[in-house]
C-alpha positions as CSV (number, residue, x, y, z in Angstrom):
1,X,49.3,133.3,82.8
2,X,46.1,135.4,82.3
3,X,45.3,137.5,79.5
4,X,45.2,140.6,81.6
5,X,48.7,139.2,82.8
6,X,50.3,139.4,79.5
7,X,48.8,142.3,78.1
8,X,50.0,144.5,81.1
9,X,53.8,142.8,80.9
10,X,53.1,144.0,77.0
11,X,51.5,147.5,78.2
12,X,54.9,147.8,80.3
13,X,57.2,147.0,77.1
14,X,55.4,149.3,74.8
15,X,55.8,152.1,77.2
16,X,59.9,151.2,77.3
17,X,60.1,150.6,73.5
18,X,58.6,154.6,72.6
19,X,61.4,155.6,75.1
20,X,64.5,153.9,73.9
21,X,65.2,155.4,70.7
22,X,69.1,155.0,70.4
23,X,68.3,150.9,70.6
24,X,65.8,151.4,67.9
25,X,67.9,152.6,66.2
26,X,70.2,150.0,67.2
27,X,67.8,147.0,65.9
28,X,67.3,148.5,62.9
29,X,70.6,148.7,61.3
30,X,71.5,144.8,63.1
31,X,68.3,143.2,61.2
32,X,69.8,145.0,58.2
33,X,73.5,143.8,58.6
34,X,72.4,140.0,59.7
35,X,75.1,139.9,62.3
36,X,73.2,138.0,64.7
37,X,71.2,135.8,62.1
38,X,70.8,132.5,63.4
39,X,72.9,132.9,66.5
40,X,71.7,131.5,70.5
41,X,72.0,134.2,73.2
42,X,71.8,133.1,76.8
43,X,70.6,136.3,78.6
44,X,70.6,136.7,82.2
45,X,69.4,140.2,83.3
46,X,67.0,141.9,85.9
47,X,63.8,140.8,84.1
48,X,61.2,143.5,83.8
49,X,60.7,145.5,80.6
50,X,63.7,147.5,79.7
51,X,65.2,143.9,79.4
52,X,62.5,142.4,77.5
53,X,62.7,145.1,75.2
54,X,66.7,144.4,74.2
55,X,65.4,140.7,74.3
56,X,63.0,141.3,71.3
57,X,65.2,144.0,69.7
58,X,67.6,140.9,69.6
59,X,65.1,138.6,68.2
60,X,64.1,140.9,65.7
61,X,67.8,141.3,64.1
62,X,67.5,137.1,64.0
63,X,69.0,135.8,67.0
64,X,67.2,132.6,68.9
65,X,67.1,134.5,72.5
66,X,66.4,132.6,75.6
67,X,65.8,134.8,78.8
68,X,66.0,134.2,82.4
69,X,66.5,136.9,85.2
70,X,69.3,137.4,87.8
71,X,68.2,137.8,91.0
72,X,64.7,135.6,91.7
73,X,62.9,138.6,93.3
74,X,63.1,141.0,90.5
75,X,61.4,139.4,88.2
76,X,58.5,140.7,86.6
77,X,55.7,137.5,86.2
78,X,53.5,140.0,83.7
79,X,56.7,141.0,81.4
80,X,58.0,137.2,81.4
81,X,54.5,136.4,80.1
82,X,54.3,138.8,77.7
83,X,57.9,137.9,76.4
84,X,56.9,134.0,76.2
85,X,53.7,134.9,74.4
86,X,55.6,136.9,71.7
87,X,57.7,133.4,71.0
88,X,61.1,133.9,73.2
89,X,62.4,131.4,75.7
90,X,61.7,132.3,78.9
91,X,62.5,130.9,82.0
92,X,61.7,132.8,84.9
93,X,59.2,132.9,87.9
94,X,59.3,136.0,90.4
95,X,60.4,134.8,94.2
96,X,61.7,131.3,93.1
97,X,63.6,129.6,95.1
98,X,67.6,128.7,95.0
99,X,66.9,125.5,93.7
100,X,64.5,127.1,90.7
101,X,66.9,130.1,90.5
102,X,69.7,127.7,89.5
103,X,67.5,125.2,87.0
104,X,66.1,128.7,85.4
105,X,69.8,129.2,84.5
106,X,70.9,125.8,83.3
107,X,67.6,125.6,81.2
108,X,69.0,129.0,79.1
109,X,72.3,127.3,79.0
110,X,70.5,124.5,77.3
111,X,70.0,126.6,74.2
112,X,74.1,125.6,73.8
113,X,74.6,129.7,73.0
114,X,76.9,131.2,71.0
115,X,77.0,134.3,73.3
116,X,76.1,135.4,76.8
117,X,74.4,138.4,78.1
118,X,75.3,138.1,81.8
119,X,74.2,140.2,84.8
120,X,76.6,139.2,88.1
121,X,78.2,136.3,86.9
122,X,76.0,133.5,87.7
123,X,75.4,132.2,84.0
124,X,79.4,132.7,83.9
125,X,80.2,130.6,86.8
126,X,77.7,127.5,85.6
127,X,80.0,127.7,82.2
128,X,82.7,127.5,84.1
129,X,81.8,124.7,87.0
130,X,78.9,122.5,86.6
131,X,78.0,122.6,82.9
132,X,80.8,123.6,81.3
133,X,79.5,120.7,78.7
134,X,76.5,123.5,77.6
135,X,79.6,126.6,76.5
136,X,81.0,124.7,73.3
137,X,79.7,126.9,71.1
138,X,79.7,129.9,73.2
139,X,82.2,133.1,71.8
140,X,81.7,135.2,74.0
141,X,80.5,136.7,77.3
142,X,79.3,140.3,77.8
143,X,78.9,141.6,81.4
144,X,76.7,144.0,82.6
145,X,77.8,145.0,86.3
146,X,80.5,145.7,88.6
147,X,80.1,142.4,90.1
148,X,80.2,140.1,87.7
149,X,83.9,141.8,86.1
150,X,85.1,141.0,89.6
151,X,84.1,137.7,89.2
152,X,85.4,137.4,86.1
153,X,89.0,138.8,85.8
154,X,89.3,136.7,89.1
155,X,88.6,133.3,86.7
156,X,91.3,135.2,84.5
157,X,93.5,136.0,87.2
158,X,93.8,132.0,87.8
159,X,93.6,131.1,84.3
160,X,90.4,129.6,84.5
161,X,88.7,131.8,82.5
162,X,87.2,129.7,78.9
163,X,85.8,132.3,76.7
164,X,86.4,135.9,75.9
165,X,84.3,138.5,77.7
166,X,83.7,142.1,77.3
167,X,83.8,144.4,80.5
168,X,80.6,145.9,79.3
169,X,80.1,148.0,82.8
170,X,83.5,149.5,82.6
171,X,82.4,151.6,79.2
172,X,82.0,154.5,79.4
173,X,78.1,155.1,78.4
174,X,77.4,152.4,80.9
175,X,79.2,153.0,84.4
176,X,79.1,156.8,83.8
177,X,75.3,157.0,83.2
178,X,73.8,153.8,84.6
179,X,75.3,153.5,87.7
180,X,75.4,156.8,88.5
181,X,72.7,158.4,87.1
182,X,70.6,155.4,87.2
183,X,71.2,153.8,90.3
184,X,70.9,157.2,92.2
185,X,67.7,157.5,91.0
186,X,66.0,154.1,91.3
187,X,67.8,153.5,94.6
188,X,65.7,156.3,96.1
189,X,62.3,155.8,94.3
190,X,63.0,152.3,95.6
191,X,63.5,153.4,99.2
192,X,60.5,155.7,99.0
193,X,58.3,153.8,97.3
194,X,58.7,150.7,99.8
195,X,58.9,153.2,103.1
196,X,56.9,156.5,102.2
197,X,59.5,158.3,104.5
198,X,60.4,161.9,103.7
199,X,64.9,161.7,102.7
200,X,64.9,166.1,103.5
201,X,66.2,166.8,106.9
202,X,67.8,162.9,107.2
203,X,71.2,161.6,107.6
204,X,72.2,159.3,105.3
205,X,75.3,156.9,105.5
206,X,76.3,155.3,101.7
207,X,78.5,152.6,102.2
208,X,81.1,153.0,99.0
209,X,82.4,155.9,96.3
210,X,82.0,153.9,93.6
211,X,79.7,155.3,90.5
212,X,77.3,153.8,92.2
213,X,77.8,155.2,95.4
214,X,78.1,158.5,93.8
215,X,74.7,158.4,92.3
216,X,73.3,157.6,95.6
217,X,75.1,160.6,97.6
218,X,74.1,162.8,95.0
219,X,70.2,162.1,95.1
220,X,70.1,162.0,98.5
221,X,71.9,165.4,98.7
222,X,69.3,166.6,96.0
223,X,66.3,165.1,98.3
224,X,67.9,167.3,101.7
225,X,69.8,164.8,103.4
226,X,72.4,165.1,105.3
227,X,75.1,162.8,103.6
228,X,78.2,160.6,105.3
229,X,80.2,158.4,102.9
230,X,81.6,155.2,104.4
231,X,85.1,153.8,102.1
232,X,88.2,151.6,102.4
233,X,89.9,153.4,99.6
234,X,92.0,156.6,101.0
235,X,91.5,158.7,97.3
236,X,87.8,158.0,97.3
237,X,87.2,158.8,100.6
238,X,88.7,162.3,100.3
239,X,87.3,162.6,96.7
240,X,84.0,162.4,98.9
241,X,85.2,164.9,101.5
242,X,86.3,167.5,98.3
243,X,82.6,166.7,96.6
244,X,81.2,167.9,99.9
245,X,80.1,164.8,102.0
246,X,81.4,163.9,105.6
247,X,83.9,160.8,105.3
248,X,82.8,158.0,108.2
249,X,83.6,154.1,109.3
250,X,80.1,152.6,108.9
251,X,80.8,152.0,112.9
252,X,80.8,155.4,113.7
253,X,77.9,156.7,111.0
254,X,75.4,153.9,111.6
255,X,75.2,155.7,114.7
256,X,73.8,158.8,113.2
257,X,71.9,158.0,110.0
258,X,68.5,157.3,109.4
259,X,69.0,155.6,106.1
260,X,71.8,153.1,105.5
261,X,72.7,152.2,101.6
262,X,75.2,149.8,100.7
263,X,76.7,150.2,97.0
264,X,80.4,148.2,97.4
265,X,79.9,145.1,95.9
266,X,81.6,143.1,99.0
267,X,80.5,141.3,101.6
268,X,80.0,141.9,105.3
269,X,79.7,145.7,105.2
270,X,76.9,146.5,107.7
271,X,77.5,143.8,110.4
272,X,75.4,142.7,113.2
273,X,78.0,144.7,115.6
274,X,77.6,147.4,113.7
275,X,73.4,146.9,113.9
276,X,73.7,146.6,117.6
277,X,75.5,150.1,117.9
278,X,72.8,151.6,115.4
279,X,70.7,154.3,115.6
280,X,67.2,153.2,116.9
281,X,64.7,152.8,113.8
282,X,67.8,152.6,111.1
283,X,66.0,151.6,107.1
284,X,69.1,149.5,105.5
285,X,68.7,149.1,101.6
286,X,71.5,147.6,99.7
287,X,72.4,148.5,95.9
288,X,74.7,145.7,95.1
289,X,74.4,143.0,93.3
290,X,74.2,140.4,96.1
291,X,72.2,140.4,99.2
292,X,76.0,139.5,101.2
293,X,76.6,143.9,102.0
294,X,74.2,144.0,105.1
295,X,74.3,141.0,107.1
296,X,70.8,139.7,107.2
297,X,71.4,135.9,107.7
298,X,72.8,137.1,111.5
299,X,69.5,139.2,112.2
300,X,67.3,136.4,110.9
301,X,69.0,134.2,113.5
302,X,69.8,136.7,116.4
303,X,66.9,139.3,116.2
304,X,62.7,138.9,116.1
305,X,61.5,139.9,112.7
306,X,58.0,142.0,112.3
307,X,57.1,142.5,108.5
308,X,55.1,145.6,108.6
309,X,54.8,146.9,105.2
310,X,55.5,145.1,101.6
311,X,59.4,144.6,101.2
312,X,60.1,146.2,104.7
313,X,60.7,143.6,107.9
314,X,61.4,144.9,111.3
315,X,64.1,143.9,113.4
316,X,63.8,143.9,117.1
317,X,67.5,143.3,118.6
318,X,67.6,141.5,121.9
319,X,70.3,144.1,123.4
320,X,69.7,147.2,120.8
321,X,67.5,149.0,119.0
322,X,64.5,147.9,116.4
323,X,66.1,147.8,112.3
324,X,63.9,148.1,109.0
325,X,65.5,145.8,106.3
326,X,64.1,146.6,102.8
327,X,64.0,143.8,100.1
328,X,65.2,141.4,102.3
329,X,68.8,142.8,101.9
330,X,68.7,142.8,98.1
331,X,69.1,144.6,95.3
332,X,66.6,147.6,96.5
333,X,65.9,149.3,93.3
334,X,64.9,146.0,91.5
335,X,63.4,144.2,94.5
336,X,61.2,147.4,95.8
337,X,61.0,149.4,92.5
338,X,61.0,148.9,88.7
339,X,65.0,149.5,88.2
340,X,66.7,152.1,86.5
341,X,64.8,154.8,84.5
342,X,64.6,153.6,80.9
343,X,66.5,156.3,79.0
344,X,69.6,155.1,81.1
345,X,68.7,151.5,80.3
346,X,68.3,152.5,76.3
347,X,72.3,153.0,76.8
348,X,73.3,149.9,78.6
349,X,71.8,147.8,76.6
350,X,72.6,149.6,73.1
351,X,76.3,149.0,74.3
352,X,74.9,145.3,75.0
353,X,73.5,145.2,71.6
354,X,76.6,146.2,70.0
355,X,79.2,144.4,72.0
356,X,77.3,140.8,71.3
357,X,77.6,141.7,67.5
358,X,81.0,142.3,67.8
359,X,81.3,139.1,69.7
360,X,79.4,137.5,66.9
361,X,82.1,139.2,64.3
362,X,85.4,139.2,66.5
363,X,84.7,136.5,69.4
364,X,86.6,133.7,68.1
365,X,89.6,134.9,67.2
366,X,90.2,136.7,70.5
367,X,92.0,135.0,73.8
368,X,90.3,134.0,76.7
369,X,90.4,137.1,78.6
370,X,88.8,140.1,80.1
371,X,88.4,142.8,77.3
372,X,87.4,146.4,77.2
373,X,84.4,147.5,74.9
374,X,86.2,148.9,72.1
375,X,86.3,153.0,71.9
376,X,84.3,152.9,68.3
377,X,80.8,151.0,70.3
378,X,81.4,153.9,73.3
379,X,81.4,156.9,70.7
380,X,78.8,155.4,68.5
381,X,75.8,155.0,71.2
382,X,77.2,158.7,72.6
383,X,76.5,159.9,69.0
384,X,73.2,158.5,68.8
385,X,72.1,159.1,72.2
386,X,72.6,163.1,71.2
387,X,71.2,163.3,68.2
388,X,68.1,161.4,69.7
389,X,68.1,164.5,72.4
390,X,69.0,166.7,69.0
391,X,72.2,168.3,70.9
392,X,75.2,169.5,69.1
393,X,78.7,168.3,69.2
394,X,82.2,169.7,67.7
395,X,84.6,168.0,65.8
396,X,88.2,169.2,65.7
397,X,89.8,171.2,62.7
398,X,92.7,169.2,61.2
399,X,94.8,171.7,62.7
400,X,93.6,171.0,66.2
401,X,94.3,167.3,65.8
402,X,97.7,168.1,64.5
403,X,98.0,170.2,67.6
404,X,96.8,167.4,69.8
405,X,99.3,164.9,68.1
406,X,102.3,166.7,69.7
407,X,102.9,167.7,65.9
408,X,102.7,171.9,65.8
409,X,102.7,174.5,68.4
C-alpha cells in the first residue's frame, strides 16, 4: 500500500479515536489491570475504523490481535493498511472473493486464539467444522450481531456448541443503541449516499420490527416517508401499528413503496414473485447480515442488469418493471456507507472490550453454552457513557431499595 494509503486509513482512525471516549477510557484501566496481557484475539468485524480503533485499544492493554473483516465488500483497504503498518495482523482485502474471504479467516484462526471477536458467525462456524484443530486454546467467543446468536444457540441447541460465548448483541448498550439508533442512521446515509434520492414524500416498506427495523422506520419517518412495516410475528406487527406505521405482507407493500429495506436476518424475504408484482423503479437495500433477505441470485439469472451508478445495478424484468439493487444485496450501510456513527460504535465495542476480559478472567470455567453479558459490563459502559456526555443519574435511598425488595410499604 501507498503512503497516502495508510496515512488516510490512519487520518480515518484518529478522527474515531477523539470520538470514542468511554473505550478510552476502557483501554486505559485494561493496560493497567493486564487482563489481556499476552493473550491471541481472532477478530472478525466490519473493517473500517471504528474497528481498527477497538483493535489497537486491544493491543495497547497487551493482547497479540489479528484482524480480518466480515463481509469482503466492507472492508476498508486504507484502514487495513494503516492497521498493518501500526504492527497488527491483518488479513483483509476489500471485494475479495469467497475463496479469499474464507483463507482471510482461517489465516486469523492461525494465531490459535484464546478468544474470538466474531461478527455473523463465520469465524464460529470454521471452529466448529473445518478447523476445529485451530480453537484449542480458545475460551471464549463474543458475538456482535443478531445473526451470528442465531447461529450460535442453534450449535447449542444440538449440542455442538465447543466453547462458551457471550450474546454480546443481546446487552443492553448494544441492541438498544446500535441497532436501533445506529443502523437507522447509517442505513439511510447509506441509501442516500449511493442513490442521491430525496426519502420526504416516499413510501417506504421495512421488512422486520426488530431493533433494527425499528431504527429504520424511525429515520425514515423523521426523513418524510410514508412508512409500511412488513412482519411474521403478530406482537410486533401491531407494536408497529400502535408506534404509528401501516402493518403490510411484503406482497402487498412492494406494490406501493419506493424504497424496500430488509432488516430480518432470514432468508428469502423479497422474492423474485414479489419483484415481479413491484412498483416500477423499486431501490431494495438490505440491513442484515447476509446478502440471502432480497433474492438477488434469481434476478442475476432471470433479469438484464444495468449498473448505473457506484453500488446501484438496474434490473430490467422480462414480464415487470425495471429494480435498483444497492450493494449488491448486502449489508447497505457497510457496503455503500462507512457503518454506524462512531459514538454508537464507542458502546458496542466498549461492551466488546469488556466481555473479552471477562472471557479472559471467567472463560474457562464456564460450560459450553450461550451466555448473557453479565448486568455489572451493561451498567458500567451506561455509567461511563453519561458521564462522558456529563449527564446526571439517581441512585435510590436505602429506603427506596427496601421498598423495591417487597420489604416496607
Amino acid at each position: 500500500m501507498s503512503e497516502n494509503t495508510v496515512a488516510g486509513g490512519t487520518q480515518k482512525i484518529e478522527w474515531a479515536r477523539a470520538r470514542m471516549p468511554v473505550l478510552a477510557h476502557i483501554e486505559e484501566r485494561l493496560s493497567g489491570e493486564g487482563t489481556l496481557c499476552g493473550l491471541r484475539i481472532a477478530i472478525s468485524v466490519h473493517l473500517e475504523a471504528k474497528t481498527a480503533r477497538l483493535a489497537l485499544a486491544l493491543r495497547a492493554a497487551g493482547a497479540e490481535v489479528a484482524v480480518t473483516g466480515s463481509n469482503p465488500l466492507s472492508t476498508q483497504d486504507d484502514v487495513a493498511a494503516a492497521l498493518g503498518e501500526a504492527g497488527l495482523f491483518v488479513y483483509a482485502r476489500r471485494g475479495v472473493d469467497e475463496a479469499g474471504y474464507r483463507q482471510h479467516l482461517e489465516q486469523v484462526l492461525e494465531h490459535r486464539p484464546h478468544l474470538v471477536l466474531d461478527d455473523g458467525g463465520d469465524l464460529t462456524a470454521l471452529l466448529h467444522g473445518a478447523r476445529t484443530d485451530l480453537g484449542n486454546d480458545v475460551r471464549g467467543i463474543c458475538e456482535e450481531t443478531t445473526t451470528g446468536v442465531l447461529r450460535l444457540r442453534a450449535l447449542a441447541a444440538s449440542e455442538q456448541l465447543l466453547y462458551p460465548a457471550l450474546a454480546v448483541n443481546d446487552a443492553r448498550m448494544k441492541h438498544l443503541f446500535d441497532n436501533r439508533y445506529g443502523t437507522g442512521q447509517s442505513t439511510w446515509e447509506a441509501i442516500m449516499r449511493a442513490t442521491n434520492l430525496s426519502i420526504a414524500g416516499k413510501t417506504v416498506l421495512v421488512a422486520g420490527y426488530g431493533w433494527c427495523g425499528r431504527g429504520i422506520a424511525l429515520r425514515a419517518r423523521g426523513l418524510g416517508a410514508r412508512v409500511l412495516i412488513s412482519e411474521v410475528d403478530p406482537v410486533r406487527a401491531a407494536e408497529a401499528v400502535m408506534d404509528g406505521f401501516t402493518a403490510a405482507t411484503v406482497a402487498t407493500g412492494i406494490r406501493q413503496a419506493d424504497f424496500v429495506v430488509s432488516a430480518t436476518g432470514c432468508r428469502d424475504v423479497v422474492t423474485y414473485s414479489h419483484l415481479e408484482r413491484a412498483k416500477e423503479g423499486v431501490v431494495l437495500a438490505n440491513a442484515g447480515h447476509f446478502d440471502v433477505e432480497i433474492d438477488v441470485a434469481t434476478l442475476r439469472r432471470r433479469a438484464t442488469a444495468r449498473p448505473v451508478r457506484e453500488h446501484v445495478v438496474g434490473y430490467d424484468l422480462p414480464s415487470g418493471p425495471t429494480v435498483y439493487v444497492l450493494a449488491e444485496g448486502r449489508l447497505v450501510n457497510l457496503v455503500a456507507g462507512d457503518g454506524h456513527p462512531v459514538e454508537i460504535m464507542d458502546l458496542s465495542f466498549s461492551l466488546q472490550a469488556l466481555c473479552l476480559a471477562w472471557l479472559a478472567q471467567h472463560g474457562s470455567n464456564l460450560a459450553p453454552a450461550v451466555h448473557a453479558v453479565p448486568a455489572a459490563i451493561d451498567d458500567q459502559v451506561a455509567r461511563m457513557f453519561l458521564r462522558s456526555q456529563e449527564a446526571g443519574l439517581d441512585e435510590l435511598t436505602p429506603a427506596q431499595r427496601a421498598y423495591l425488595g417487597g420489604g416496607q410499604t
